[in-house]
N, C-alpha and C positions, 0 to 999 in steps of 0.2 A: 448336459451343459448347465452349470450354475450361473444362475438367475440372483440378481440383483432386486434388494424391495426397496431399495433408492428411487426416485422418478429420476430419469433422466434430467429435466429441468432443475429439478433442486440440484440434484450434483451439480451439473455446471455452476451454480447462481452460490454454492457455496464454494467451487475453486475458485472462483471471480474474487469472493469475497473476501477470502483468506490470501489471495497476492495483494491484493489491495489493501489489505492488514499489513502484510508482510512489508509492504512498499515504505506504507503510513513508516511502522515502525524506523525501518531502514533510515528511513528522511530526519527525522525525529532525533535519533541517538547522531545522524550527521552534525544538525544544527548545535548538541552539545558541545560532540567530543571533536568535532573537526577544524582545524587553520582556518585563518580567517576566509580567505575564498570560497574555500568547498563548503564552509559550513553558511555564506549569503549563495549561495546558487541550490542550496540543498531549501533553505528558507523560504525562497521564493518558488521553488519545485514544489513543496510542500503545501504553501499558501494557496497554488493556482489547483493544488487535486482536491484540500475543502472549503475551496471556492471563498477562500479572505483574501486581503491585500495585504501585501508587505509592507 
């Protein structure tokens, strides 16, 4: 059976990471390239995950 030299912890805390990357991103390219609606509800999405105000 192949074994992994990952800690368990890390993997997790590094999938965590990279959606939470992934999200940022997503949010981000919203606020440019999106209508006016989606791209204030992307802005304020955005604000409240690194913790600013809109």
């Amino acid at each position: 059976m192949p074994t992994s030299p990952l800690d368990p912890g890390l993997l997790a805390t590094t999938v965590a990471a990279s959606g939470y990357l992934a999200t940022v991103t997503v949010l981000a390219l919203t606020t440019v390239a999106a209508r006016t609606p989606a791209r204030q509800e992307a802005r304020r999405t955005l604000a409240l995950l690194l913790g600013r105000r809109s």
